[in-house]
C-alpha positions in Angstrom: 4.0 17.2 -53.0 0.5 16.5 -53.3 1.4 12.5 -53.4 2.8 12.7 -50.2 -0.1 14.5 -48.3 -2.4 12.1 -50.0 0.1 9.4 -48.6 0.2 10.5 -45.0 -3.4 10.7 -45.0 -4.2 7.1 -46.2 -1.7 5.9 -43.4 -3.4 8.3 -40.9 -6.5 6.7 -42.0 -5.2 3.3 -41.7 -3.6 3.2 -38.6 -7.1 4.5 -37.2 -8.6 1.2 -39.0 -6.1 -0.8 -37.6 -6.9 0.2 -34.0 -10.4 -0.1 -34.5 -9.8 -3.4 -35.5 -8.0 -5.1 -33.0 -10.3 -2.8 -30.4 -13.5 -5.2 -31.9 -11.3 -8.0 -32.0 -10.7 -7.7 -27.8 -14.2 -6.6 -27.4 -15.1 -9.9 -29.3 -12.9 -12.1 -26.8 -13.8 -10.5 -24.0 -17.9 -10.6 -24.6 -17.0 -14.4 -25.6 -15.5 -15.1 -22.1 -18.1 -13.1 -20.3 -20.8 -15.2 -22.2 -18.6 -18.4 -21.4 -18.6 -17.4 -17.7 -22.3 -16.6 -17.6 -23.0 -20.1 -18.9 -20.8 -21.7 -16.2 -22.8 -19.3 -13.5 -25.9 -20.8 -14.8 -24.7 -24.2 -14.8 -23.8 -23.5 -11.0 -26.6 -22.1 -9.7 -29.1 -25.2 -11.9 -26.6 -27.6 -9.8 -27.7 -25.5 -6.5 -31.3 -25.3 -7.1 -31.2 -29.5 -8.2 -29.7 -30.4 -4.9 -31.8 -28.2 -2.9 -35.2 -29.4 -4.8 -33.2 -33.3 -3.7 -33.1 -32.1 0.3 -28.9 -32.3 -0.3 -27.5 -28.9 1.4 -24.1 -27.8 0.0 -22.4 -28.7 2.6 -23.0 -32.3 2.1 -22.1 -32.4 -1.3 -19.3 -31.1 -0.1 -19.5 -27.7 -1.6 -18.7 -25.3 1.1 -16.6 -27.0 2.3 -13.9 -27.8 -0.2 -14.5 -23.3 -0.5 -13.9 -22.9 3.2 -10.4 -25.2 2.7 -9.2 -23.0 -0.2 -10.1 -19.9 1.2 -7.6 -21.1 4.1 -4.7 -21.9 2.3 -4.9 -18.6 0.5 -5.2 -16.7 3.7 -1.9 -18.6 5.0 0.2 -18.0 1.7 -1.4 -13.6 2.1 0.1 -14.1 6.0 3.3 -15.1 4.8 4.1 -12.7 1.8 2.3 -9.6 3.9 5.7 -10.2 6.5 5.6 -6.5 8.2 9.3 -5.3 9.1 10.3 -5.9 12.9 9.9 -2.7 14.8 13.3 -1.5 16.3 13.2 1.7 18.4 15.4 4.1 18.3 15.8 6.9 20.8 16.5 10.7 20.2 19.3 12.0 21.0 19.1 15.7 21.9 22.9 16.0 20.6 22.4 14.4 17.0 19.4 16.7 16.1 19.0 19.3 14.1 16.6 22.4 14.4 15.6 25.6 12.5 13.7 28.7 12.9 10.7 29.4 11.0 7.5 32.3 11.5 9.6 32.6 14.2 9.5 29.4 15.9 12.3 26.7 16.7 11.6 23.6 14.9 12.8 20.2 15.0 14.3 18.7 12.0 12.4 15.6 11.5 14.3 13.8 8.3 17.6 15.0 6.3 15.5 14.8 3.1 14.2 18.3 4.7 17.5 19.9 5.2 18.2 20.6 1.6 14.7 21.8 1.1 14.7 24.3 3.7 18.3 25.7 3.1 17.4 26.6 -0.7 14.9 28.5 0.8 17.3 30.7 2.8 16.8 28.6 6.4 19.6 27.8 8.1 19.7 24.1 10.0 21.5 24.0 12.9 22.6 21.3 15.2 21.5 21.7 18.9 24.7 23.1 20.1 24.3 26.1 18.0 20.6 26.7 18.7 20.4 30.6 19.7 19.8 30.9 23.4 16.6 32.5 23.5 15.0 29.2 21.8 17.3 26.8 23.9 14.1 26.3 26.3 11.9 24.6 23.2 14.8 22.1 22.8 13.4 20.0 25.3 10.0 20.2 24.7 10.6 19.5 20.8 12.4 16.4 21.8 9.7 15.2 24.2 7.2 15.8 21.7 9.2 13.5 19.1 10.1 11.2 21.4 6.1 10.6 22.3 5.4 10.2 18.6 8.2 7.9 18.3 6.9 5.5 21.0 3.3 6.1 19.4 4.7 5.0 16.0 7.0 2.2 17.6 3.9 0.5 19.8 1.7 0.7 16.4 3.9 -1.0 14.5 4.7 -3.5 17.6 0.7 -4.1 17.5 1.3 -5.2 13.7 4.2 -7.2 14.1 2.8 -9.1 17.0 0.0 -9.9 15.3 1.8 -11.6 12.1 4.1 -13.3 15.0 1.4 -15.1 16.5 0.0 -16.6 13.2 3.8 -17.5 12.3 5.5 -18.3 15.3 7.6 -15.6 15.3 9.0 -13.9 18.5 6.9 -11.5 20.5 7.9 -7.7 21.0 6.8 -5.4 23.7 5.7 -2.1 23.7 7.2 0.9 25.4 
């Protein structure tokens, strides 16, 4: 018995040396690509200061230039992968939604992902047909409010996909 504890401490032991050593070992290769980096840093910035001291600018050498070009094409290929999804609006129908009472207020059910939440908790979800009457005057005025923060929402996201259209031709939306 006392083999094995002796045992499973040497490997405990080990496996701690093990991850030590490949920890120094990335440490190693990473100060070693830092240091290469710094070196090529230097070398950029004594290429700077010898064309400066010769009255070239950057520019001329074609520096800044060649930058300004690859910064471009990169921004292009971002534009096209970054292709927001085209708006569609959809209107509320007072019939298709749902509602629910809570603190004593009618609310307006504003994604089916809720309706299993709130009926485990003991709320009932009704659809507006079977809204009690004494709460059929905030129908309305829930809808109106949802369908003002649908337009809101809908316009933003028109703003966004307007945008990308322009830069890649594609076809213009307006808002509502």
């Amino acid at each position: 018995m006392m083999s094995l504890l002796l045992d499973k401490r040497e490997l405990k032991k080990a496996a701690k040396e093990l991850t030590l050593a490949k920890l120094n070992d990335v440490l190693d290769t990473l100060q070693a690509v830092l240091a290469e980096r710094q070196s090529e840093l230097d070398a950029i910035n004594e290429i700077e200061r010898f064309a400066r001291e010769k009255g070239f600018t950057l520019e001329q050498l074609g520096y800044k230039q060649v930058i300004e070009v690859v910064a471009t094409e990169q921004a292009s290929v971002v534009a096209d992968e970054k292709r927001p999804i085209k708006p569609k609006f959809k209107t509320l129908n007072k019939d298709s939604q749902y509602f629910y009472v809570e603190n004593g207020k009618l609310q307006l059910l504003r994604t089916h992902t809720m309706k299993k939440g709130l009926q485990e908790r003991g709320i009932e979800v009704v659809p507006a047909a079977k809204v009690d009457k004494k709460f059929a005057k905030d129908i309305e005025r829930l809808i109106a409010e949802a369908t003002e923060q649908a337009v809101a929402n809908y316009n933003q996201k028109v703003l966004v996909w307007n945008d990308w259209a322009k830069v890649n031709g594609g076809e213009l939306l307006e808002q509502r």
